[in-house]
Backbone and ligand atoms as CSV (ligand in chain L), in Angstrom:
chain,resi,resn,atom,element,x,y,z
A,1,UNK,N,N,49.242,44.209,6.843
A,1,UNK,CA,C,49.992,43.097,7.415
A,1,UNK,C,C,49.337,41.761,7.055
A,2,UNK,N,N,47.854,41.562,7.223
A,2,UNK,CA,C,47.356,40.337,6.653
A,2,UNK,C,C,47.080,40.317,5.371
A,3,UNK,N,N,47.648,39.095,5.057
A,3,UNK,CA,C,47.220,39.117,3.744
A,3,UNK,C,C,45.873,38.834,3.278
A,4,UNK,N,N,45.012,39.423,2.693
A,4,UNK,CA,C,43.468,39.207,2.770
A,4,UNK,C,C,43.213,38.951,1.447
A,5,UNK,N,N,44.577,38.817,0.582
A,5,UNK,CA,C,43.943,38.212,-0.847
A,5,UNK,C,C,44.603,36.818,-0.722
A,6,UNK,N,N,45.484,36.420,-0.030
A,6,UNK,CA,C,45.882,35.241,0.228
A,6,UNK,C,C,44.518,34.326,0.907
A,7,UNK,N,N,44.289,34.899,1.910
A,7,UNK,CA,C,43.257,34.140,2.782
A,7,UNK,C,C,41.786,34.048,1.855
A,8,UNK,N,N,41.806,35.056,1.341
A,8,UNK,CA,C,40.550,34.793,-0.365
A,8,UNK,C,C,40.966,33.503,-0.627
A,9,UNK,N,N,41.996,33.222,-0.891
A,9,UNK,CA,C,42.400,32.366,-1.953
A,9,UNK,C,C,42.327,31.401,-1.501
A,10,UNK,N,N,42.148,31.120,-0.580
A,10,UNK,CA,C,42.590,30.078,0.719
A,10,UNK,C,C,40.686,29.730,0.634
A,11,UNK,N,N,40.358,30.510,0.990
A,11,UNK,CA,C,38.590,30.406,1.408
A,11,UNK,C,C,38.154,29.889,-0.145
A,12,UNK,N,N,38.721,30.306,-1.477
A,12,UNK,CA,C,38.014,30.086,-2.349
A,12,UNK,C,C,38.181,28.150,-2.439
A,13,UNK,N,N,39.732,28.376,-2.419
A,13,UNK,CA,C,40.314,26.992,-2.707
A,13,UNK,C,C,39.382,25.784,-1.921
A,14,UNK,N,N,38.777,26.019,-0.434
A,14,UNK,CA,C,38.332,25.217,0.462
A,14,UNK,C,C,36.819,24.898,-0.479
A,15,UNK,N,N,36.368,26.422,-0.757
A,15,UNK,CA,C,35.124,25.918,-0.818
A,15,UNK,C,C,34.900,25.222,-2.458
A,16,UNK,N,N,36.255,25.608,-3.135
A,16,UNK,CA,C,36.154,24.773,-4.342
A,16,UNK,C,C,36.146,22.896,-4.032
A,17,UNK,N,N,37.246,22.920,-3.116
A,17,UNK,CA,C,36.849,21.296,-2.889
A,17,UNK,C,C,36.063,20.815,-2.379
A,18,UNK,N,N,35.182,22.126,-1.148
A,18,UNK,CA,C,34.112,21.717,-0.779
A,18,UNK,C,C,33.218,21.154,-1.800
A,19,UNK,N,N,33.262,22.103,-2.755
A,19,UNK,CA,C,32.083,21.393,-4.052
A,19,UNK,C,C,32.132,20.746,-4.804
A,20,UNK,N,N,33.569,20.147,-5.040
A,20,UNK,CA,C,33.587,19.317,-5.570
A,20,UNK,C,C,33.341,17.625,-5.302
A,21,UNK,N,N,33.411,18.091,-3.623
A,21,UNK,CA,C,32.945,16.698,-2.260
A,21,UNK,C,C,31.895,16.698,-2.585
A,22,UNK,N,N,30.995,17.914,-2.429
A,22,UNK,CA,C,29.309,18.546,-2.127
A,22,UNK,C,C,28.756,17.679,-3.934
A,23,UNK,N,N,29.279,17.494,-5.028
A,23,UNK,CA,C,28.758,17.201,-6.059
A,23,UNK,C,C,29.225,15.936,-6.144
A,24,UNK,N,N,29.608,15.425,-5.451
A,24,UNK,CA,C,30.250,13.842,-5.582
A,24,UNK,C,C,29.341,12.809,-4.917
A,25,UNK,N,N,28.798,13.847,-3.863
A,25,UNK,CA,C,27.882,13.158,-2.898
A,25,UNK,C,C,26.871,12.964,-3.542
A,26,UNK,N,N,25.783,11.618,-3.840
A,26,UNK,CA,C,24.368,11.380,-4.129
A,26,UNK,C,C,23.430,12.762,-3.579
A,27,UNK,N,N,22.671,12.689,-4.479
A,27,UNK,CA,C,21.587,13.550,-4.777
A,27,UNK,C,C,20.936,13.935,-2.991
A,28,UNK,N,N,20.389,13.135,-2.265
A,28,UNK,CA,C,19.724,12.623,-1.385
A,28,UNK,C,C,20.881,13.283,-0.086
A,29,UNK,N,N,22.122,12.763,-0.352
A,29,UNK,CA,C,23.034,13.014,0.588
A,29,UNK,C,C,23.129,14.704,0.402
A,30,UNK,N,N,22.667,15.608,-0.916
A,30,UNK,CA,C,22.944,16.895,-0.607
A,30,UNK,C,C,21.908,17.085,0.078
A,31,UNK,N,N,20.942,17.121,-0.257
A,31,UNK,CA,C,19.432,17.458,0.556
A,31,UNK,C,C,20.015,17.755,1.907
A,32,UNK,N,N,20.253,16.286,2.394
A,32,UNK,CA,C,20.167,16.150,3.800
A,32,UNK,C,C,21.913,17.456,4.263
A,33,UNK,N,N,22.818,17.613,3.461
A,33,UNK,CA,C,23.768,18.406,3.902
A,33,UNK,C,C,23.380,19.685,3.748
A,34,UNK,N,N,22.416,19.977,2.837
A,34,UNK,CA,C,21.542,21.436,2.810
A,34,UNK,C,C,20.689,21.712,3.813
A,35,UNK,N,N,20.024,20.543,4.229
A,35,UNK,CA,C,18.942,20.737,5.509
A,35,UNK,C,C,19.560,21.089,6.735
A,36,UNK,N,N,21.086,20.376,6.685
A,36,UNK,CA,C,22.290,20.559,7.872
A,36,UNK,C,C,22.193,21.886,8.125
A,37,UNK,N,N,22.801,22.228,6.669
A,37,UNK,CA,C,23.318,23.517,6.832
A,37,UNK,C,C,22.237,24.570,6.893
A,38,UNK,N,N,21.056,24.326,6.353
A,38,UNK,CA,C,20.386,25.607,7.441
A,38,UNK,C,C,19.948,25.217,8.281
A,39,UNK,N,N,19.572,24.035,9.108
A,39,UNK,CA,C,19.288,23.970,10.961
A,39,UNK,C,C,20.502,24.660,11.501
A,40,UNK,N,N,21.750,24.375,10.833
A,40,UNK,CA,C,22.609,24.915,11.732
A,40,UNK,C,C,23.006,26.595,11.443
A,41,UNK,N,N,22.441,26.560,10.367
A,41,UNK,CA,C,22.343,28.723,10.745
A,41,UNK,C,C,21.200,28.897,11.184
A,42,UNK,N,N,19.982,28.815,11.090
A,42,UNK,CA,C,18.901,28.719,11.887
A,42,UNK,C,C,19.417,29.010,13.333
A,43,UNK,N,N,20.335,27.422,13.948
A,43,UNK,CA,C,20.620,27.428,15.216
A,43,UNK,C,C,21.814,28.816,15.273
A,44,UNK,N,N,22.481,28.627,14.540
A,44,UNK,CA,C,23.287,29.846,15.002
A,44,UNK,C,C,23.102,31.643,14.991
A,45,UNK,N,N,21.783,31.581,14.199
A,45,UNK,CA,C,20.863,32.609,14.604
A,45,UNK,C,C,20.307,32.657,15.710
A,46,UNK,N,N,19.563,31.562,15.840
A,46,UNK,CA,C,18.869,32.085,17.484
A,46,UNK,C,C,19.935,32.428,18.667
A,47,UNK,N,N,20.985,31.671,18.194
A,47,UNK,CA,C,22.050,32.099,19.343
A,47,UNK,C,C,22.557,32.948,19.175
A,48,UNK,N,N,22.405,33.688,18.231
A,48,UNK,CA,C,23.211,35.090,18.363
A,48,UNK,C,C,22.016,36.175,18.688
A,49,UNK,N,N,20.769,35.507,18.451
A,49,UNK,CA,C,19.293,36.556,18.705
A,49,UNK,C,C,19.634,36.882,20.265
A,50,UNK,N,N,19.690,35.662,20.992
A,50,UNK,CA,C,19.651,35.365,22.395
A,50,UNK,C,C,20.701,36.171,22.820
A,51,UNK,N,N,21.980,35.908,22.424
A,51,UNK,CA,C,23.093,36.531,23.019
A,51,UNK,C,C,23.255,38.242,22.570
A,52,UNK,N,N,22.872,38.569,21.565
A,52,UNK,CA,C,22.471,40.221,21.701
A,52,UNK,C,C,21.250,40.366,22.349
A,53,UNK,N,N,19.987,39.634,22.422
A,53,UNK,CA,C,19.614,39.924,23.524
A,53,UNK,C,C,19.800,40.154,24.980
A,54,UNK,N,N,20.263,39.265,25.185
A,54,UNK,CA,C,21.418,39.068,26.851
A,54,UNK,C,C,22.403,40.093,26.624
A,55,UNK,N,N,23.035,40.456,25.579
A,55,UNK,CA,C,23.939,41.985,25.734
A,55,UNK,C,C,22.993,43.161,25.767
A,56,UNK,N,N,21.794,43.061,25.270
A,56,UNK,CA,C,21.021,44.422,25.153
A,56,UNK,C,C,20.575,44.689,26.984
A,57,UNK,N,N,19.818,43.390,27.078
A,57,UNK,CA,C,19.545,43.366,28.754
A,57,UNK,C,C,20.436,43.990,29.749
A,58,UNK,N,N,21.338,43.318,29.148
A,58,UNK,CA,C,23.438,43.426,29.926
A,58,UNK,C,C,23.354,45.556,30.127
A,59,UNK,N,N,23.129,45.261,28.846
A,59,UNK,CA,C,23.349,46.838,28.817
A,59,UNK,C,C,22.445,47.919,29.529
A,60,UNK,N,N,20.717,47.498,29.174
A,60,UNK,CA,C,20.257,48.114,29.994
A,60,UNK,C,C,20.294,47.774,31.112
A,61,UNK,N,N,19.536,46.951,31.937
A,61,UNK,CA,C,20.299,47.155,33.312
A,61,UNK,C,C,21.596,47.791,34.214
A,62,UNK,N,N,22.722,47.643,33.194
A,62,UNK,CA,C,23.741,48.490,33.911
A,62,UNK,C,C,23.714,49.628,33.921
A,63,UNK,N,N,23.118,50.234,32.903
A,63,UNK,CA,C,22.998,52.051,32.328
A,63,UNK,C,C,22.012,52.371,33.470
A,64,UNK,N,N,20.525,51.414,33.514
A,64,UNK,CA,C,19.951,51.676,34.564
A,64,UNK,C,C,20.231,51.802,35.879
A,65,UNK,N,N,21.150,50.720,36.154
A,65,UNK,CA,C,21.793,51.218,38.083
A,65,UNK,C,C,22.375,52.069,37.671
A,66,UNK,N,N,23.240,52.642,36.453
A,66,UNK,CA,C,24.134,53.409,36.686
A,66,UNK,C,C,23.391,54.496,36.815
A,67,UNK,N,N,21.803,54.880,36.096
A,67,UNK,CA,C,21.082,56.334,36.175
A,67,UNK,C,C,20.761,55.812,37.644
A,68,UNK,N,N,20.489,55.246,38.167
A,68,UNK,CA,C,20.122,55.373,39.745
A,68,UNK,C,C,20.874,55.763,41.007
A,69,UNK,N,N,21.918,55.473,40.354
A,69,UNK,CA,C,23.025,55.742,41.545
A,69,UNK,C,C,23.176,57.281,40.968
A,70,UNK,N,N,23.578,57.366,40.089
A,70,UNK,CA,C,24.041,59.021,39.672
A,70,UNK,C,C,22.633,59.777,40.336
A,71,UNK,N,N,20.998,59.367,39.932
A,71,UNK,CA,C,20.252,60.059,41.236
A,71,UNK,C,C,20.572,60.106,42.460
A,72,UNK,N,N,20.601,58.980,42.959
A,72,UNK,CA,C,20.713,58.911,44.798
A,72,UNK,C,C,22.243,59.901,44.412
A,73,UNK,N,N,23.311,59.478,44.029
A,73,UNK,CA,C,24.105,60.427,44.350
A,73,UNK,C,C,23.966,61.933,44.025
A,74,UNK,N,N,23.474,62.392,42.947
A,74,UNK,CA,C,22.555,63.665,43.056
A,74,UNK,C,C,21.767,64.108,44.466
A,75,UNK,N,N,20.452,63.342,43.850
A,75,UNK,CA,C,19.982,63.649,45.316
A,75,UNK,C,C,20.486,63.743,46.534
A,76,UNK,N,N,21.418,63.110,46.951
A,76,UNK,CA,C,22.637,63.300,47.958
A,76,UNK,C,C,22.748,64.369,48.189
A,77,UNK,N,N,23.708,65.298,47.113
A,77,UNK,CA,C,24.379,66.446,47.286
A,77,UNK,C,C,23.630,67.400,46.945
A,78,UNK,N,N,22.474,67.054,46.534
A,78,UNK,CA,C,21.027,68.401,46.752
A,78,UNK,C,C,20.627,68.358,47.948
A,79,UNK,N,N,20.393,67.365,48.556
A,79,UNK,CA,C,19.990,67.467,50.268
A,79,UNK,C,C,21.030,67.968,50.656
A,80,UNK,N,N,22.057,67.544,50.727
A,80,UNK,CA,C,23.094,68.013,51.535
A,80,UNK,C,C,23.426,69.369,50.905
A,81,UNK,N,N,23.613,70.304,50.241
A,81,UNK,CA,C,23.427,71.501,49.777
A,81,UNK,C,C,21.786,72.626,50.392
A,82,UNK,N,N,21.152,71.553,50.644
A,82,UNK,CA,C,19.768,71.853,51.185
A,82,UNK,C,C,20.058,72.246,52.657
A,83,UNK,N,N,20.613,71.188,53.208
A,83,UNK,CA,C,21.028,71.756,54.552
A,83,UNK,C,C,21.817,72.455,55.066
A,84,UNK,N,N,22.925,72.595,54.147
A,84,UNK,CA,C,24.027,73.934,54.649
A,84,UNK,C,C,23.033,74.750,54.202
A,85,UNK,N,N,22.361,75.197,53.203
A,85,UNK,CA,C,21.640,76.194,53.006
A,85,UNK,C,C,20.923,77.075,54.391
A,86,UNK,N,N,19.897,75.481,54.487
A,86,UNK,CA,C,19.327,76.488,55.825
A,86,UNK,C,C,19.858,76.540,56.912
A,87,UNK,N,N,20.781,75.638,57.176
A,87,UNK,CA,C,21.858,76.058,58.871
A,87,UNK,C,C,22.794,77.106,58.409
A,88,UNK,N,N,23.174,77.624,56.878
A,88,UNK,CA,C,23.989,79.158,56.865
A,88,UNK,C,C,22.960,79.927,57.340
A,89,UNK,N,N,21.929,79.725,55.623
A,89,UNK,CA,C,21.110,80.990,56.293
A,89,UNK,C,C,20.322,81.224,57.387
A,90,UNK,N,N,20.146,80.231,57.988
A,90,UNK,CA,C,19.623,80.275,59.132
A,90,UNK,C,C,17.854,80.397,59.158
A,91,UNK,N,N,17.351,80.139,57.856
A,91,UNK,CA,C,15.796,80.385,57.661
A,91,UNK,C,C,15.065,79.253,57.912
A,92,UNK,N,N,13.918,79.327,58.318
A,92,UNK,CA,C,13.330,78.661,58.582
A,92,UNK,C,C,12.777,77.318,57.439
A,93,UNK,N,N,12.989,75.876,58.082
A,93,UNK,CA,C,12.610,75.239,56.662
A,93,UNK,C,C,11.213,75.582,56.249
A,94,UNK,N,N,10.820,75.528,54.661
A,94,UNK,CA,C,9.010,75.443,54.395
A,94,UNK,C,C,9.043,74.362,54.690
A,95,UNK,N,N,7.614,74.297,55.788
A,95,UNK,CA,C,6.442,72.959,56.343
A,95,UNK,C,C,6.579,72.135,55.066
A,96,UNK,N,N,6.690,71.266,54.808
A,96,UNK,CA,C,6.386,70.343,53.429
A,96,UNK,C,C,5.165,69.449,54.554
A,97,UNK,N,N,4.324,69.678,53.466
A,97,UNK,CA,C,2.990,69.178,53.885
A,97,UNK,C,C,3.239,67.193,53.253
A,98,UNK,N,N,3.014,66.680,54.386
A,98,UNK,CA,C,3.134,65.472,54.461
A,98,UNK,C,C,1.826,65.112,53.180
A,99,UNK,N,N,2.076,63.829,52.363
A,99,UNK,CA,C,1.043,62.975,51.614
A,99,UNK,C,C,-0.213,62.261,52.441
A,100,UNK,N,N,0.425,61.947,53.422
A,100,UNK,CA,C,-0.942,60.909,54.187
A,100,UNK,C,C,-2.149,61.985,54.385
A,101,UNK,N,N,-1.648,62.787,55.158
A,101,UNK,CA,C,-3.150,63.777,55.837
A,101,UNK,C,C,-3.916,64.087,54.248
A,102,UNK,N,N,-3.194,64.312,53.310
A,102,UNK,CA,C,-3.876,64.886,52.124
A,102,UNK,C,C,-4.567,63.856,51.306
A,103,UNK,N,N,-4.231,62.271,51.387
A,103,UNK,CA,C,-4.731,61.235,50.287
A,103,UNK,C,C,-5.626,60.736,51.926
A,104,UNK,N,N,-5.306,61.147,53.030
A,104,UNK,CA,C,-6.715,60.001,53.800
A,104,UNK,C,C,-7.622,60.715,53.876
A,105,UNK,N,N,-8.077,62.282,53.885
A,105,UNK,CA,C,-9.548,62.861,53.832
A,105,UNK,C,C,-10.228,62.043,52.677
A,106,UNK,N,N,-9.710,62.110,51.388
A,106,UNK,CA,C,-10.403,62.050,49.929
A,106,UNK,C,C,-10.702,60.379,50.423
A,107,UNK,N,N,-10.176,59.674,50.915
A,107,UNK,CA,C,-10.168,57.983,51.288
A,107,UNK,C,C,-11.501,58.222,52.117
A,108,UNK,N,N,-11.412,59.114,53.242
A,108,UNK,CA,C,-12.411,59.360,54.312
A,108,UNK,C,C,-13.598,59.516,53.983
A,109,UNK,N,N,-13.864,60.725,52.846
A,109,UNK,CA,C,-14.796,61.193,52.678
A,109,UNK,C,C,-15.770,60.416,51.264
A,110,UNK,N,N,-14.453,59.471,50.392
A,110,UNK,CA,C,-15.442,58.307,49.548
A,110,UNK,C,C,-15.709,57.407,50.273
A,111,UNK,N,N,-15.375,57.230,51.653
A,111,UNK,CA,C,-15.730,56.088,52.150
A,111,UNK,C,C,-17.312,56.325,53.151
A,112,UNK,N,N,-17.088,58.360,53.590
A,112,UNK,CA,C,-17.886,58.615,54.140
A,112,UNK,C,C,-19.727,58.892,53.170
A,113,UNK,N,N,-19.089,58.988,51.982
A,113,UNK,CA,C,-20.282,58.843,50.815
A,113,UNK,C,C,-20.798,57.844,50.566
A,114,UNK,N,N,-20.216,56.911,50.457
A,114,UNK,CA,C,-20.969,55.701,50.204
A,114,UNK,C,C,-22.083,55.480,50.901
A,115,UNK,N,N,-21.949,55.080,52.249
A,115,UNK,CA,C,-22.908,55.124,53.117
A,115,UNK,C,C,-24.474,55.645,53.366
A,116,UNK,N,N,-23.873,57.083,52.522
A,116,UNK,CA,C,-24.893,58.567,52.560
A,116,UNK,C,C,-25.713,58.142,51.684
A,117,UNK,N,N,-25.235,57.571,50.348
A,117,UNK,CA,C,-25.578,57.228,48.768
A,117,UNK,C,C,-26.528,55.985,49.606
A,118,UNK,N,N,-26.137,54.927,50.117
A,118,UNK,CA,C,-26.862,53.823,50.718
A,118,UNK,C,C,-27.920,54.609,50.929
A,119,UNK,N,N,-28.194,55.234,52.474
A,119,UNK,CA,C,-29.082,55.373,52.927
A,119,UNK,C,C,-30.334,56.799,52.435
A,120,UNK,N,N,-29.952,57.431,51.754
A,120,UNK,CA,C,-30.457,58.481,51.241
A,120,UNK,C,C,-31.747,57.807,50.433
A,121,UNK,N,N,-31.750,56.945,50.069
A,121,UNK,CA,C,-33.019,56.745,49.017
A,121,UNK,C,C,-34.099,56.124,49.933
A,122,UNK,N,N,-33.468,55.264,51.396
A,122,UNK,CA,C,-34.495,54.775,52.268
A,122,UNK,C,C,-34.513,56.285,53.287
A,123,UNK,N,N,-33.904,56.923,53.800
A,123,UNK,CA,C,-34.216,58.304,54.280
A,123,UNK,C,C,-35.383,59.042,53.519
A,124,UNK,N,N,-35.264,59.198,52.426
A,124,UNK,CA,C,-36.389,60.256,51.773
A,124,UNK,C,C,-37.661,59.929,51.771
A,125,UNK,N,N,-38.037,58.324,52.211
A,125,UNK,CA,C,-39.473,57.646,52.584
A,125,UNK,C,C,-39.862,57.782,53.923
A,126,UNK,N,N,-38.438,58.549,54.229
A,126,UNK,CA,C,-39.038,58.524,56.044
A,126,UNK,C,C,-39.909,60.164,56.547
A,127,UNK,N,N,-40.411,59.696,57.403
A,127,UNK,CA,C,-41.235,61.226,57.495
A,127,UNK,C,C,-40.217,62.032,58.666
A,128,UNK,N,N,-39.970,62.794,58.899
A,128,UNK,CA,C,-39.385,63.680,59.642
A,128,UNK,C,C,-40.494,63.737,60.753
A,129,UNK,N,N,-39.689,63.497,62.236
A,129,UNK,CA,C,-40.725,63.689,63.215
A,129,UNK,C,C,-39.511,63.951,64.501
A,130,UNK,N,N,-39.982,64.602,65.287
A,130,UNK,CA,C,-39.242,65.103,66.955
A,130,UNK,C,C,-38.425,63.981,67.275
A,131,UNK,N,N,-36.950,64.073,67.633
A,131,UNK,CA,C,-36.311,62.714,68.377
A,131,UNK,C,C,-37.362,62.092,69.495
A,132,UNK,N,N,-37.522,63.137,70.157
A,132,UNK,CA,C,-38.821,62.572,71.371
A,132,UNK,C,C,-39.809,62.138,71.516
A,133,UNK,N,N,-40.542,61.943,70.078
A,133,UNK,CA,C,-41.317,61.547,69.840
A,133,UNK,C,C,-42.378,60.223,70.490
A,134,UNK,N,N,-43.512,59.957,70.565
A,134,UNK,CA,C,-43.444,58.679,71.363
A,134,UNK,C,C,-44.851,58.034,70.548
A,135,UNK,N,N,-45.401,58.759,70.028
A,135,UNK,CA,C,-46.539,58.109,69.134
A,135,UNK,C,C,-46.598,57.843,67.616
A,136,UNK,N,N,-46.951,56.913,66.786
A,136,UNK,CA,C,-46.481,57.060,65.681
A,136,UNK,C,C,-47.991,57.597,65.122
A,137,UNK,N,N,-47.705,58.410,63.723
A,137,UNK,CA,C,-48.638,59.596,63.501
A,137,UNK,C,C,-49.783,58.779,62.880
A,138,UNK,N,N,-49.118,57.494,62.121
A,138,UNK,CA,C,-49.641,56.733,61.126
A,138,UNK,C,C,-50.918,55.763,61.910
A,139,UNK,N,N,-50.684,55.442,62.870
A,139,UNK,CA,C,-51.709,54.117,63.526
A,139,UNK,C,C,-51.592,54.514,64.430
A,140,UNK,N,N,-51.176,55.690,65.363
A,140,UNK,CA,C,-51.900,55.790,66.791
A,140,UNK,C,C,-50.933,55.210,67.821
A,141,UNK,N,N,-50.595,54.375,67.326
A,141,UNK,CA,C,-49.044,53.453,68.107
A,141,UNK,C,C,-48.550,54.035,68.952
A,142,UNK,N,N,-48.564,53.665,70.232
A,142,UNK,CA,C,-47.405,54.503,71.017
A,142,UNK,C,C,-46.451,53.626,70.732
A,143,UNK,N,N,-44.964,54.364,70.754
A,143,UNK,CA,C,-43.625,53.946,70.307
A,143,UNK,C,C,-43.307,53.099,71.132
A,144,UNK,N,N,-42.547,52.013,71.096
A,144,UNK,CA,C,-42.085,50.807,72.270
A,144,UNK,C,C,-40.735,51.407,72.447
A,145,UNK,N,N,-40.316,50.850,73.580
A,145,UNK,CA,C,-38.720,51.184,74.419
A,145,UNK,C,C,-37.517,51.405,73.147
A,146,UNK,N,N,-37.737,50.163,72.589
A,146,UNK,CA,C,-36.738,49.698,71.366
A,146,UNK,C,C,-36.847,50.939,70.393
A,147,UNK,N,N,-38.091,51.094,70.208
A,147,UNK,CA,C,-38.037,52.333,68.823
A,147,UNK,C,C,-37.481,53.873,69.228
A,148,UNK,N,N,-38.084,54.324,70.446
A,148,UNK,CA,C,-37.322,54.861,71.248
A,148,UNK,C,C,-36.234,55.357,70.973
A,149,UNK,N,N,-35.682,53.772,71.517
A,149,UNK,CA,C,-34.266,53.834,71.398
A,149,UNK,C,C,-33.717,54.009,70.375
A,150,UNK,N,N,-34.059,53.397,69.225
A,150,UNK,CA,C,-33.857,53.291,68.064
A,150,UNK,C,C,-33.433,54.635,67.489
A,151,UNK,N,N,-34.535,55.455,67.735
A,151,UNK,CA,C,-35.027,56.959,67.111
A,151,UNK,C,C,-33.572,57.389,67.037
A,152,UNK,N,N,-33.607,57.263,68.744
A,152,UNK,CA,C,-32.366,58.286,69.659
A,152,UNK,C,C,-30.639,57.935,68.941
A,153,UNK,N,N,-30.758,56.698,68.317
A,153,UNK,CA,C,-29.116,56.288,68.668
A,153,UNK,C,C,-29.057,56.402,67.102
A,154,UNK,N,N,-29.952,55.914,65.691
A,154,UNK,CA,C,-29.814,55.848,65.001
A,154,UNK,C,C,-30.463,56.783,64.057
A,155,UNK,N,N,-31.151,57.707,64.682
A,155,UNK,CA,C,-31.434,59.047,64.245
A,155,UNK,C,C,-32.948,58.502,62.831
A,156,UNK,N,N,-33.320,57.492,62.705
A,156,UNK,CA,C,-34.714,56.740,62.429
A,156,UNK,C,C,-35.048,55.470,62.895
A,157,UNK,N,N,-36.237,55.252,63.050
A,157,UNK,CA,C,-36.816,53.856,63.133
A,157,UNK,C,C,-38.054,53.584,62.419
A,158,UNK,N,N,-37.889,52.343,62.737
A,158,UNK,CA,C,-39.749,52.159,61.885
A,158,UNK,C,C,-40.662,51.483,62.709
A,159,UNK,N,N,-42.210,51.857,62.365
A,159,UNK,CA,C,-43.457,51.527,63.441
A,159,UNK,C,C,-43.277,49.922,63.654
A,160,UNK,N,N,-42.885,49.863,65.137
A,160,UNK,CA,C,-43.437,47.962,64.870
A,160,UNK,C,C,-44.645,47.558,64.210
A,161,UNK,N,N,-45.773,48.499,64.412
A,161,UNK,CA,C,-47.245,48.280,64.593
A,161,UNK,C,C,-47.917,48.359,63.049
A,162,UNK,N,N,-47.158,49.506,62.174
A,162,UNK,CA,C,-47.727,50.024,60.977
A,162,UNK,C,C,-46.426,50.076,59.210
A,163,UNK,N,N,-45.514,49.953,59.750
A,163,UNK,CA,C,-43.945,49.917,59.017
A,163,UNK,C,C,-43.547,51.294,58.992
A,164,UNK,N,N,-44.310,52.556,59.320
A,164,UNK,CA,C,-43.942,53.435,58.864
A,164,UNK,C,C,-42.341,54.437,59.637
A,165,UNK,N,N,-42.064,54.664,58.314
A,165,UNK,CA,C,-40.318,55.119,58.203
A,165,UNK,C,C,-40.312,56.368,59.258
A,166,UNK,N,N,-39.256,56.676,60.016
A,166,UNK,CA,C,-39.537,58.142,60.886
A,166,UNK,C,C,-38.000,58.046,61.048
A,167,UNK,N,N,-37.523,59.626,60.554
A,167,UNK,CA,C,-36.252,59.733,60.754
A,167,UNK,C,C,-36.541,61.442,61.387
A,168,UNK,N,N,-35.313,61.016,62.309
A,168,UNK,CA,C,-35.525,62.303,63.308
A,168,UNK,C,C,-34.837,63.312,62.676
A,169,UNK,N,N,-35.358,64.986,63.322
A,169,UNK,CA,C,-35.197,66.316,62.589
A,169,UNK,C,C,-33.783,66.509,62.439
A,170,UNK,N,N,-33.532,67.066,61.256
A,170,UNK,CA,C,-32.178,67.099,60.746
A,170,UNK,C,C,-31.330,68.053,62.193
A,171,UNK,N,N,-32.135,68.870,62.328
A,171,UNK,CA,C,-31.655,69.572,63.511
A,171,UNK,C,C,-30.796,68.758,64.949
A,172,UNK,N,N,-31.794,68.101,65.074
A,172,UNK,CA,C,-31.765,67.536,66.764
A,172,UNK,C,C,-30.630,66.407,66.362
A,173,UNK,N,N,-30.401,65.710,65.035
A,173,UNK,CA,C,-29.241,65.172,64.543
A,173,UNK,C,C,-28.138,65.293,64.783
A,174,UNK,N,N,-27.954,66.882,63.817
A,174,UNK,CA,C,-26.944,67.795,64.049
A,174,UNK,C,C,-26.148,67.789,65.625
A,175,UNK,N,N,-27.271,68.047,66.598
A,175,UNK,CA,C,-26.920,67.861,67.687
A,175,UNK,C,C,-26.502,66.732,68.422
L,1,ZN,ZN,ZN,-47.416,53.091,63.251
């Protein structure tokens, strides 16, 4: 239906007079209509970079809600298939063991190491001696109220009198 050797002819004819304008024009004046003409494909490149970009975006994002909804709506009708399941059969659900109880021990117990790691290298200078203790072995010292106390609540202390380290029996700890 279109004629596409007509419209050739048509495109040739234009750009024949185009060139014959384009060679009429001073030297200087093509430059500057050549420089035209590629800023302006230049420009009409980036705008078409941009705008298939903005269609690529266009596209993913929609494909993406669209895989999200087709989950939730999946997932939907797997739960809900989940639950006629067990109100037919009547079985008991499996316990699904909750995430928290299982990620806060490992939280608990690096948090409860650290501490251990701290004090372990000043522990191993300490001498092991009776919680009840009341004399220190090193200078004769009888223990003051504070160290005492100390012994009792923090399971070591040190000599006011002499510096020396005393951490009470792993045992009486325990306890
Ligand atoms: Zn002492």
């Amino acid at each position: 239906m279109v004629k596409w050797n007509g419209i050739a002819d048509q495109a040739f004819l234009y750009w024949q007079e185009f060139l014959q304008w384009f060679l009429s024009v001073p030297i200087y004046g093509q430059v500057l209509v050549i420089v035209g003409a590629v800023a302006v494909l230049i420009l009409a490149g980036i705008m078409v970079y941009y705008v298939l970009k903005g269609t690529a975006y266009l596209i993913y994002y929609v494909l993406k809600g669209v895989y999200l909804l087709l989950k939730a709506i999946f997932l939907g009708i797997y739960k809900l298939f989940e639950e006629l399941y067990y109100s037919i059969t009547g079985k008991p659900r499996p316990v699904k063991k909750e995430k928290e109880p299982e990620v806060e021990p490992d939280v608990s117990v690096a948090q409860a190491k650290e501490p251990r790691i701290e004090k372990s290298p000043v522990l191993k200078h300490l001498t092991p001696i009776q919680p009840d203790a009341v004399y220190c072995s090193e200078c004769g010292n009888q223990f003051t109220e504070q160290m005492q106390q100390k012994l009792h609540e923090n399971g070591n202390v040190f000599c006011v009198y002499c510096g020396k380290g005393y951490k009470a029996n792993a045992i009486e700890i325990a306890q």
